[in-house]
SERO-4910 file (N, C-alpha, C, O; in steps of 0.05 Angstrom, whole numbers):
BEGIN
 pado doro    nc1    nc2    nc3   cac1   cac2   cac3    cc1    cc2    cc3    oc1    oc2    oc3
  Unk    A   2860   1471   2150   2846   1466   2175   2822   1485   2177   2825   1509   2169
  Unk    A   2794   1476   2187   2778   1494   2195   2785   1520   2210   2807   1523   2220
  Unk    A   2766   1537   2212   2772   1554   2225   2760   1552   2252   2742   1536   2257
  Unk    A   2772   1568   2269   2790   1564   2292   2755   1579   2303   2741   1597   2294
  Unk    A   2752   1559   2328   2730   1573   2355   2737   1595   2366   2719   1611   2371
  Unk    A   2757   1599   2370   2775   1616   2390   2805   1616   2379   2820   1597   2376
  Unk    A   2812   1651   2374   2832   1656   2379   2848   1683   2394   2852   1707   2389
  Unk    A   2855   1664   2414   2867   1696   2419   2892   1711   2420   2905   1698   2436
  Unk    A   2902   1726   2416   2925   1738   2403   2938   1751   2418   2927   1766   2434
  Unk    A   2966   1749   2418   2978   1772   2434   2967   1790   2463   2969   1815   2466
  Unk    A   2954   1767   2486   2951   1767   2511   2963   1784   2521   2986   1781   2513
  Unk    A   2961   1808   2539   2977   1815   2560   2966   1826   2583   2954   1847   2579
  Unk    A   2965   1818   2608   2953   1834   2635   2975   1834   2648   2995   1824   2637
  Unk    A   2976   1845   2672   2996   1859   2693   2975   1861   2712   2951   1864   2706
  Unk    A   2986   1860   2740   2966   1867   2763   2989   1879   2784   3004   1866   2799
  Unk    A   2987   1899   2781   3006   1912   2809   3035   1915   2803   3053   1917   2819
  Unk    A   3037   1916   2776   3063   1915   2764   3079   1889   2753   3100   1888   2740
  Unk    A   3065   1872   2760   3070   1842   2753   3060   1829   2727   3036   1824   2725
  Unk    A   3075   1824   2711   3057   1812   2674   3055   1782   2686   3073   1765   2686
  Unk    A   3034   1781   2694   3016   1751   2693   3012   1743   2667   3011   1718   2668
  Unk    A   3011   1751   2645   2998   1745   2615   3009   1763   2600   2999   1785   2594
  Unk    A   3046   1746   2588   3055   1780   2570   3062   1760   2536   3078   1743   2529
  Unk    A   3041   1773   2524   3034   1767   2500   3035   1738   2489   3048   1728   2471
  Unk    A   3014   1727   2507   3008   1696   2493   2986   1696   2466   2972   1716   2462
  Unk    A   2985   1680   2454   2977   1675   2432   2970   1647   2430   2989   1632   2432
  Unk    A   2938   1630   2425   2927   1603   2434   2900   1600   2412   2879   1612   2408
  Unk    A   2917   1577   2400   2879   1568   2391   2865   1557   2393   2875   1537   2404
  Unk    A   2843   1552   2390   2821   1524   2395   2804   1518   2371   2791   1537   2361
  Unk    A   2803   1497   2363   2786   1497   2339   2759   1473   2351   2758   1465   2374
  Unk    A   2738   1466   2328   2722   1445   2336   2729   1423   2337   2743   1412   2320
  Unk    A   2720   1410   2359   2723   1390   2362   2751   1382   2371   2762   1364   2359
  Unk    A   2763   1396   2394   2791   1395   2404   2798   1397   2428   2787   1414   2441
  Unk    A   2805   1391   2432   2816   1387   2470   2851   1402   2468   2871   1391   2460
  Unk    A   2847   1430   2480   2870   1440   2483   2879   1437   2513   2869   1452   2530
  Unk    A   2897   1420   2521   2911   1425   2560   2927   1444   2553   2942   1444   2533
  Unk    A   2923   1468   2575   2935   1480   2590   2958   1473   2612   2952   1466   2635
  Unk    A   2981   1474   2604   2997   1459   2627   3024   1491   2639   3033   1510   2625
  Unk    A   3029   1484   2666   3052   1502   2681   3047   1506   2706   3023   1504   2713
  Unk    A   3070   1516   2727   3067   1513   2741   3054   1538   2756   3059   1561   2748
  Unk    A   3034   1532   2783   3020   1549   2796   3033   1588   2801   3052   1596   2815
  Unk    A   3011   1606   2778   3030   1621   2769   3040   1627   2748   3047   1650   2744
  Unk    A   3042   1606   2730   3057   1613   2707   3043   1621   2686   3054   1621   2664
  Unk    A   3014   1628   2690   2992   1649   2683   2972   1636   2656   2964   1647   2636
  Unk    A   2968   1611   2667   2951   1593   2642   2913   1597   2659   2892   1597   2647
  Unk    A   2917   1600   2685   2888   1606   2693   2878   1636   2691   2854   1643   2689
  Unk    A   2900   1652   2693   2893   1676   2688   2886   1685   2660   2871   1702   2652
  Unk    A   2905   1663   2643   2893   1672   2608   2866   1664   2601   2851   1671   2582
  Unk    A   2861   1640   2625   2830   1626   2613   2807   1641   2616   2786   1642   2603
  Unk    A   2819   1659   2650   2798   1679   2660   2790   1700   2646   2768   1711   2650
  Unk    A   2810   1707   2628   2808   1730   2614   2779   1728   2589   2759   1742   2585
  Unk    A   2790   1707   2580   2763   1697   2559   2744   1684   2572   2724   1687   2558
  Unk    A   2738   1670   2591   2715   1674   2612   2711   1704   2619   2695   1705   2638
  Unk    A   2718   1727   2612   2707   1749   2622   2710   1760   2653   2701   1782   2659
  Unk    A   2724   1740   2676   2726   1746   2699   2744   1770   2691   2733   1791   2697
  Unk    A   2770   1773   2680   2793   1795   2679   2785   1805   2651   2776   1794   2631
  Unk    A   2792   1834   2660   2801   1847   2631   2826   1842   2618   2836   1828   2636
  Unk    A   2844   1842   2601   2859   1836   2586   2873   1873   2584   2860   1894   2587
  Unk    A   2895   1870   2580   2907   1905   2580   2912   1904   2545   2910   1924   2531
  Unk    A   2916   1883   2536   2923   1883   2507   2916   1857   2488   2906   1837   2499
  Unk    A   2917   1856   2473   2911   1840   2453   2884   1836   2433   2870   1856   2427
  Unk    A   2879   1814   2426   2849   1811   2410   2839   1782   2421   2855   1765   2431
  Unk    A   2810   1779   2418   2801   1747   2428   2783   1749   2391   2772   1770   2386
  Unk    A   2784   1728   2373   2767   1726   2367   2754   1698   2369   2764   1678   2378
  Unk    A   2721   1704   2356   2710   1681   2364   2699   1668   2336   2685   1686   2328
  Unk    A   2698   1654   2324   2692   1637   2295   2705   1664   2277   2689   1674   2261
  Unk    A   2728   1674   2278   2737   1689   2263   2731   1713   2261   2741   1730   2245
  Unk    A   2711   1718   2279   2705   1747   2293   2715   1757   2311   2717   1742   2331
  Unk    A   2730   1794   2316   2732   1805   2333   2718   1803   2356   2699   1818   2353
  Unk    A   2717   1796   2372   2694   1797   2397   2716   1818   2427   2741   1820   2426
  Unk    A   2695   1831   2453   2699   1834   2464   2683   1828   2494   2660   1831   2503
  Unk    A   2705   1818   2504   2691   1802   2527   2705   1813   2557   2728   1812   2567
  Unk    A   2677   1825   2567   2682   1845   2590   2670   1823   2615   2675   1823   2639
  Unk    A   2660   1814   2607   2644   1802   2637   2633   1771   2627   2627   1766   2603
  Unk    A   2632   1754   2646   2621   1729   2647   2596   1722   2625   2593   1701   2612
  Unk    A   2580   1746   2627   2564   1746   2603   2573   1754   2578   2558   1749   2559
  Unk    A   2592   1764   2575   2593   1765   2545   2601   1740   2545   2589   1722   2533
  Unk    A   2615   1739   2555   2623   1701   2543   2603   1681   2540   2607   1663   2525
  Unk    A   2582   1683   2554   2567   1663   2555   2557   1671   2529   2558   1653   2512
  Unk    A   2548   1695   2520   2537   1713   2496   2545   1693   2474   2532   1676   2462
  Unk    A   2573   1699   2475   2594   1681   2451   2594   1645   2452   2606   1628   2438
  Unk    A   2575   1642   2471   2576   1607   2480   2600   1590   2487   2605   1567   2484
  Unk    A   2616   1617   2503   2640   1603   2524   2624   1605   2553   2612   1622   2566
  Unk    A   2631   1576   2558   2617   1562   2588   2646   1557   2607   2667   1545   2599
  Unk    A   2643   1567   2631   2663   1547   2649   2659   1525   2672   2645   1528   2692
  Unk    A   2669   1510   2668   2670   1498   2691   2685   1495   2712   2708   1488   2705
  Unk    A   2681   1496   2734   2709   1510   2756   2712   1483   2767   2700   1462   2761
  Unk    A   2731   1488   2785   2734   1458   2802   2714   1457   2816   2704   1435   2820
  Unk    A   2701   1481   2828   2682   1476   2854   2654   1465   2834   2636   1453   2847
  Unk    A   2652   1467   2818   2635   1454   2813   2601   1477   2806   2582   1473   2790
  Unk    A   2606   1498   2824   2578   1520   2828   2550   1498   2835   2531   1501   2819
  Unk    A   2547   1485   2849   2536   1465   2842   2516   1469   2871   2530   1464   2891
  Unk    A   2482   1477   2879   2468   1479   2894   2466   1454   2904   2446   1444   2894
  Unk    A   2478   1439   2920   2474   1407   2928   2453   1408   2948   2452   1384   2954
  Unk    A   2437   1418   2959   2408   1419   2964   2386   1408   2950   2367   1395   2960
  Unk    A   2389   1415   2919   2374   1413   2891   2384   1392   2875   2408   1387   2870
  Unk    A   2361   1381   2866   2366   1349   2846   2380   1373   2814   2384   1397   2808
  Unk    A   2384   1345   2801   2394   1361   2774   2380   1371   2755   2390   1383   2736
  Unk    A   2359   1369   2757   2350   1394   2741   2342   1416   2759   2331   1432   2745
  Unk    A   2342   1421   2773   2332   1448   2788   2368   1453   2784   2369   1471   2766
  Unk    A   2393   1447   2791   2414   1451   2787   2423   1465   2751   2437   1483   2740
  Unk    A   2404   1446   2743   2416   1454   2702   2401   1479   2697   2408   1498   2681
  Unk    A   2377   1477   2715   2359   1512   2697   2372   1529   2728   2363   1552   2731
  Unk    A   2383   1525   2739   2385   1549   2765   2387   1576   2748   2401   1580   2728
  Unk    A   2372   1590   2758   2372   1624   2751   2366   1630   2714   2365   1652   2702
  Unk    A   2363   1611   2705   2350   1605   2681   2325   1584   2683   2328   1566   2667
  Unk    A   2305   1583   2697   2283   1569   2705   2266   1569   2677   2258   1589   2665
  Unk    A   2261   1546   2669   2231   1544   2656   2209   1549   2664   2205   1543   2687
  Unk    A   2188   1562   2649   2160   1572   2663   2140   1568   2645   2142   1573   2621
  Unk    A   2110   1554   2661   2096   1554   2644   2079   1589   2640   2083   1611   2651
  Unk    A   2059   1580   2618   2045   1610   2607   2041   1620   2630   2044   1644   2625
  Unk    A   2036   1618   2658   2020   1627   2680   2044   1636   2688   2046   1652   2706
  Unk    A   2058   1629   2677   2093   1639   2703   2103   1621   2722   2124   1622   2735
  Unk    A   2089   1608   2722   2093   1583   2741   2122   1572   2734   2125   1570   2710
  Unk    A   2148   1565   2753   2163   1533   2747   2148   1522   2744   2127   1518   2758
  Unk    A   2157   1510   2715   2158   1487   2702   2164   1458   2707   2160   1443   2688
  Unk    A   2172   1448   2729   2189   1425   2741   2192   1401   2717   2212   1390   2709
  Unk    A   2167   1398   2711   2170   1377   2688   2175   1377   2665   2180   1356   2653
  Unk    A   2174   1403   2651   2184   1408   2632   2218   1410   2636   2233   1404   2618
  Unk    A   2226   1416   2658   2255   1418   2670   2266   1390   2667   2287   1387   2655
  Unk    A   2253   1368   2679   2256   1341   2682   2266   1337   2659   2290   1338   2652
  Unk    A   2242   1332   2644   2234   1323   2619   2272   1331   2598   2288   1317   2587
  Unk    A   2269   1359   2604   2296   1368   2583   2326   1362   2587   2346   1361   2572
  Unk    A   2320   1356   2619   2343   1346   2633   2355   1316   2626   2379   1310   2623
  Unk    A   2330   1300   2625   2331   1274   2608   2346   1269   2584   2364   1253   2579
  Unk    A   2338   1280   2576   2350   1293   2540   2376   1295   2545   2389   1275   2536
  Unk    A   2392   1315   2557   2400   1329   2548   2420   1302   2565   2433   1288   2549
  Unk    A   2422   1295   2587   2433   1265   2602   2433   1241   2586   2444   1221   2595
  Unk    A   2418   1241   2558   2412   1211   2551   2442   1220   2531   2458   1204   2523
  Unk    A   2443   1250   2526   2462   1249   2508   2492   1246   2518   2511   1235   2508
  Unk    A   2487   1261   2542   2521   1253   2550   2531   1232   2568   2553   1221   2570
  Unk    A   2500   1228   2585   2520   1205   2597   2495   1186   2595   2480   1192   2613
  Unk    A   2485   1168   2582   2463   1162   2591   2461   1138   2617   2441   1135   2631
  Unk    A   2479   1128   2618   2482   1112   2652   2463   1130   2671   2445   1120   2684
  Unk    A   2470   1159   2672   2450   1178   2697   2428   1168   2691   2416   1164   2670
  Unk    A   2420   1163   2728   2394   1150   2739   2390   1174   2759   2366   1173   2767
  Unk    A   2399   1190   2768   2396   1197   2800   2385   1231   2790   2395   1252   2794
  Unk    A   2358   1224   2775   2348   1258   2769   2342   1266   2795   2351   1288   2803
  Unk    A   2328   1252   2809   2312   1263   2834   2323   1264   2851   2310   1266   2873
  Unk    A   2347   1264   2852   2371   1263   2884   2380   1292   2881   2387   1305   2861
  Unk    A   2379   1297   2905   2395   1328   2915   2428   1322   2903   2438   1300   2910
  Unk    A   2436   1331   2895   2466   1329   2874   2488   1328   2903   2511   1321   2902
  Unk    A   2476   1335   2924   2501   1317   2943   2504   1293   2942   2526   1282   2944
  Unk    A   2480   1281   2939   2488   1258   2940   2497   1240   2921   2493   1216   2922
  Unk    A   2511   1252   2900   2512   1244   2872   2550   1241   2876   2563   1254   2891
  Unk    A   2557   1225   2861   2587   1215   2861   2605   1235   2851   2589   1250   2839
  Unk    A   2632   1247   2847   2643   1255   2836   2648   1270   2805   2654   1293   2798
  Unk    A   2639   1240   2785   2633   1245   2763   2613   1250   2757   2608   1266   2739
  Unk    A   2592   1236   2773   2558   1240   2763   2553   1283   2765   2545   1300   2750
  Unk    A   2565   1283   2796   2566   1324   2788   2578   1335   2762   2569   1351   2746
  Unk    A   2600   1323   2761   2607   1340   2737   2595   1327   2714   2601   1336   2692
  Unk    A   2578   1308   2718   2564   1310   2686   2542   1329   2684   2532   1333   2662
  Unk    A   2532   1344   2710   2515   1351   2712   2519   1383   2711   2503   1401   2704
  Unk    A   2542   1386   2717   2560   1421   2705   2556   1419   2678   2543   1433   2663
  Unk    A   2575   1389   2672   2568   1391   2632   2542   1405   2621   2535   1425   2609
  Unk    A   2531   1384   2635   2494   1385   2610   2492   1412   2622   2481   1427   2606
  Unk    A   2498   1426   2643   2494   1454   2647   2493   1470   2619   2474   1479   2606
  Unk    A   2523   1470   2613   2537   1484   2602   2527   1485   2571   2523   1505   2557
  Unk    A   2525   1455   2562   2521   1442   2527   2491   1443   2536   2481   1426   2522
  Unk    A   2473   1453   2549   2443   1456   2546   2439   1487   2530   2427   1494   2509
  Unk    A   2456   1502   2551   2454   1532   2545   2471   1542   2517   2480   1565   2513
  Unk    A   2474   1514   2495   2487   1520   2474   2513   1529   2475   2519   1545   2457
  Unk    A   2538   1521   2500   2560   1527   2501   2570   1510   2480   2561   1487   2474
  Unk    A   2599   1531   2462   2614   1515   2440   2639   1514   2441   2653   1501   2425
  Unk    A   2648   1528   2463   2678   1527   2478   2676   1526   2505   2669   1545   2520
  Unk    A   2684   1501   2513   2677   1489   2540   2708   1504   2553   2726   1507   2536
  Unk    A   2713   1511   2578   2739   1520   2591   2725   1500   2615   2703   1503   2626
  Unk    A   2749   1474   2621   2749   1457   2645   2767   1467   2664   2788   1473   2654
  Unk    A   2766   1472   2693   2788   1475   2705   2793   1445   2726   2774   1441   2742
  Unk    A   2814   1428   2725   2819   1414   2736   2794   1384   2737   2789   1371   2758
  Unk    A   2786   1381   2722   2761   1380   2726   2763   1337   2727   2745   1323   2719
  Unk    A   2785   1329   2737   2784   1306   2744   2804   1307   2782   2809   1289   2798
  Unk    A   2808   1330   2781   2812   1330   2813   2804   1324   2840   2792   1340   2854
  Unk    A   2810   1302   2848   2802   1290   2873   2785   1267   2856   2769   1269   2875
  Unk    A   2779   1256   2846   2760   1242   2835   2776   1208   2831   2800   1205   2832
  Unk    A   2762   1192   2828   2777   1162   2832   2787   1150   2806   2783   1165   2787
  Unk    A   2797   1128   2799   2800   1117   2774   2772   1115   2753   2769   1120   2729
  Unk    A   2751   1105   2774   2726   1092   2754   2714   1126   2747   2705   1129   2724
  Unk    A   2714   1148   2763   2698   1174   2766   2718   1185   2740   2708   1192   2718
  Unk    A   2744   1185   2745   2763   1202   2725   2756   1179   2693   2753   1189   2670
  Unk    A   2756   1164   2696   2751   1152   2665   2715   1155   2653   2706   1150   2631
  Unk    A   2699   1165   2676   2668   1178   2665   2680   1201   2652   2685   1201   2627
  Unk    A   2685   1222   2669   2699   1252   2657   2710   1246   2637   2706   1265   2622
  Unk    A   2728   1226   2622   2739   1224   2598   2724   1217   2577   2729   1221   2553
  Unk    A   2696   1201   2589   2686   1189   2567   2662   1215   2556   2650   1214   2534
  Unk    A   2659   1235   2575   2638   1256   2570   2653   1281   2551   2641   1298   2538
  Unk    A   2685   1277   2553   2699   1297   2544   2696   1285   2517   2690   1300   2498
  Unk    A   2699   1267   2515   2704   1250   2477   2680   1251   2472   2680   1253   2447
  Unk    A   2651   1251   2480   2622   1264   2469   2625   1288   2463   2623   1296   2440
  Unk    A   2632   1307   2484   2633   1332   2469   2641   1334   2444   2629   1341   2424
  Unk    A   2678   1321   2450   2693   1324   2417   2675   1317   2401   2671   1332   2382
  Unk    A   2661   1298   2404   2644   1285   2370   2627   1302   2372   2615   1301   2350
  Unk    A   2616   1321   2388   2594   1341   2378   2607   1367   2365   2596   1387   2354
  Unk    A   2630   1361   2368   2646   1396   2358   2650   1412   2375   2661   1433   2367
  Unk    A   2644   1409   2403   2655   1427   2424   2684   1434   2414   2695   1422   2396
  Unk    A   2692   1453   2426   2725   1455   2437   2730   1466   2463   2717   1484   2473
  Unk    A   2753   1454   2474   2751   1451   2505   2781   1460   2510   2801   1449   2502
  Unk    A   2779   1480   2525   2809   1484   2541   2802   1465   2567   2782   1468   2582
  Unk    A   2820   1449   2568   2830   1439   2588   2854   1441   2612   2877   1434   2605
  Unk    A   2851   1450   2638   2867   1465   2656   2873   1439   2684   2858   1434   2702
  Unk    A   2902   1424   2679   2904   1406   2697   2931   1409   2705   2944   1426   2694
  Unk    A   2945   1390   2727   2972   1389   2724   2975   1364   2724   2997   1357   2732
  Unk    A   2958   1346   2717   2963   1313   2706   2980   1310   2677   2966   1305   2658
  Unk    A   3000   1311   2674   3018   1310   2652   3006   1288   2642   2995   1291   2620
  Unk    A   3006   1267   2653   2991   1232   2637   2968   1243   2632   2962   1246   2608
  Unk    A   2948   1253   2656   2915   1255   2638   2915   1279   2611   2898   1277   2594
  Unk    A   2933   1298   2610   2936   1315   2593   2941   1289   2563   2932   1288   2541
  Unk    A   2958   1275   2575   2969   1262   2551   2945   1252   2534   2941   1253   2510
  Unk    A   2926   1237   2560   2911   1210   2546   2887   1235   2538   2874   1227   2518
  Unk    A   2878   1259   2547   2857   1272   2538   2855   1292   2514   2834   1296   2500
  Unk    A   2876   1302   2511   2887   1327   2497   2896   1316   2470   2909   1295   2466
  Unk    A   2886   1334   2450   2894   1340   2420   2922   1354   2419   2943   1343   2411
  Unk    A   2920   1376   2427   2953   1386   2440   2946   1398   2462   2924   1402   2471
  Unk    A   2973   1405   2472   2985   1413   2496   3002   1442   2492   3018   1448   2474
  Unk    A   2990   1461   2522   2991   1486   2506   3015   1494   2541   3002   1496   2561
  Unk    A   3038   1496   2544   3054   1498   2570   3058   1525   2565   3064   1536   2544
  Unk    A   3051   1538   2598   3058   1558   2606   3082   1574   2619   3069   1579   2640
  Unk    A   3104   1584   2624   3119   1594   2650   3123   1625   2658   3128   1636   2636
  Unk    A   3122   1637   2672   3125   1655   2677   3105   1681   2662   3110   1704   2656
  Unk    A   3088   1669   2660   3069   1691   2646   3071   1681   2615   3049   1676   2605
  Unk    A   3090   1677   2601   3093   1669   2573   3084   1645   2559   3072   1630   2574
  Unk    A   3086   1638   2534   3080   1611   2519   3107   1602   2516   3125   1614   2506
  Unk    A   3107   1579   2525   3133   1568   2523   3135   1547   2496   3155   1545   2482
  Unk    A   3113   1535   2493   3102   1528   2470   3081   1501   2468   3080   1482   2483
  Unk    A   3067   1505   2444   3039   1484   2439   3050   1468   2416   3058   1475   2394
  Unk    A   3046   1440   2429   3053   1411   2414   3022   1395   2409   3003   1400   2424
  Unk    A   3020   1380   2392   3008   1365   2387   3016   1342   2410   3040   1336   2414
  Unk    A   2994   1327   2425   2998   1301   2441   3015   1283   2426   3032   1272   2440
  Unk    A   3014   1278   2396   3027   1248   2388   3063   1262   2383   3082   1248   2377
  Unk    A   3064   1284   2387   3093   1295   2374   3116   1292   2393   3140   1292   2388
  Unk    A   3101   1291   2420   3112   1295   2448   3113   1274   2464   3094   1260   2472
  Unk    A   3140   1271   2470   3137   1251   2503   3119   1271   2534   3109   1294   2533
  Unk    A   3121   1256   2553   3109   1263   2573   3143   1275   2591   3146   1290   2611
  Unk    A   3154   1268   2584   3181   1277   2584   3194   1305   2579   3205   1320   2595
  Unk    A   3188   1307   2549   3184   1332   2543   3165   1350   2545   3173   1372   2537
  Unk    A   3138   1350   2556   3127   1373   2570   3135   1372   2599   3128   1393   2610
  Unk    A   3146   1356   2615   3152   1354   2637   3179   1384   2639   3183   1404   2654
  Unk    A   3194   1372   2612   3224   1394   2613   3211   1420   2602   3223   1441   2605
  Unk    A   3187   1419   2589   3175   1446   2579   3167   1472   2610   3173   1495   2613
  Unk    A   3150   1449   2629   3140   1463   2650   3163   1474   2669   3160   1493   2684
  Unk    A   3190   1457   2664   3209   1463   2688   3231   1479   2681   3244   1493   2696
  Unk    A   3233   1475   2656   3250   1492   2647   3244   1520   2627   3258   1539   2622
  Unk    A   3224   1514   2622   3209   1539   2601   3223   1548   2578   3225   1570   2567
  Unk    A   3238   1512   2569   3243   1511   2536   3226   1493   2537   3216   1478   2554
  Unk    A   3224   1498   2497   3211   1465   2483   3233   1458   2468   3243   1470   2449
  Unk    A   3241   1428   2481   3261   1414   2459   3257   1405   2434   3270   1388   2423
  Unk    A   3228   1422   2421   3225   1412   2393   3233   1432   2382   3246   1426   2362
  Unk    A   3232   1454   2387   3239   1487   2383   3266   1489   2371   3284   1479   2385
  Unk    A   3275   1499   2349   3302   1496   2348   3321   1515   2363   3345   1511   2361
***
């Protein structure tokens, strides 16, 4: 197998005396859709945060294309071309989508000026690739549907050369026709080589999106299956009981 986007090794944090994260171990390679699955707590958002750079980590290693890396803050990660996307979206709904995709990274011409149309212009691009249905450049992103925002977090993210996408929940609240856009933008990434942690508690959408499935409980790895190896059954008894019945 290629080598791995992300690995990180022997996880451990504690906060107040409590091991939120006691020695997990997770990989991600290109072009892969890893779900995160357990229940609220059982420390799969806290491991994601860690390599997003929000938390420090008390132990272990992250590497990144087979490199040592150390990731203290939101920017190193971005450094390493890990992007997140949260549920809320971070999303200025005042501002059409491209003033949204360059926020705080603005294009400028020689004079210093915003750029707007050069902004446009790249925003185009970068939309024809993931979703090209988007019509609504010039609309303030409130008024934009469910999926249409989060395609617009995407091209955020895959503009600024992210290569390990971290989703949190990221078909939540959203309808049948909105949650099957989000799937069809996740399977573009895969064919571009992204790799994507994925963070839901849809056992079925884990099923139909995910390469494998990575279940959490009580701070620990309870263990990572491949999607085709597993019923929906058996990660169900993974999350509740914090065995794997493939495990001998």
């Amino acid at each position: 197998m290629t080598q791995p986007l992300v690995e990180m090794r022997n996880i451990s944090i504690s906060f107040g005396g409590v091991q939120a994260v006691d020695d997990v171990s997770i990989t991600l390679y290109p072009g892969e859709v890893v779900g995160l699955l357990g229940h609220n707590g059982a420390g799969k958002s806290t491991l994601i945060k860690i390599l997003s750079g929000a938390y420090r980590m008390d132990s272990g290693e992250i590497f990144v294309n087979g490199r040592r890396v150390a990731i203290n803050s939101p920017r190193d990660a971005r450094n390493h071309n890990i992007e997140t996307i949260y549920q809320t979206l971070a999303l200025a709904d005042n501002l059409d989508a491209a003033s949204n995709l360059f926020l705080g990274r603005e294009l400028t011409t020689p004079l210093g000026f915003v750029d707007d149309g050069k902004m446009e212009a790249e925003t185009r691009k970068i939309m024809a690739r993931l979703n090209p249905n988007f019509r609504k450049l010039n609309e303030p992103v409130s008024a934009l549907s469910g999926g249409q925002r989060q395609s617009v977090a995407i091209a955020r993210a895959v503009y600024f050369n992210a290569r390990i996408l971290i989703m949190d929940e990221p078909t939540a609240a959203l309808g049948v026709h909105e949650t099957a856009m989000v799937a069809e933008l996740i399977q573009e990434l895969k064919k571009q080589g992204l790799g994507i942690f994925l963070i839901s508690h849809d056992t079925r959408e884990m099923m139909a999106l995910c390469d494998r499935v990575a279940v959490m409980k009580n701070g620990q790895m309870v263990g990572t299956e491949r999607v085709e190896d597993v019923t929906e059954d058996d990660i169900l008894s993974m999350i509740i009981m914090g065995k794997n019945p493939r495990a001998a």
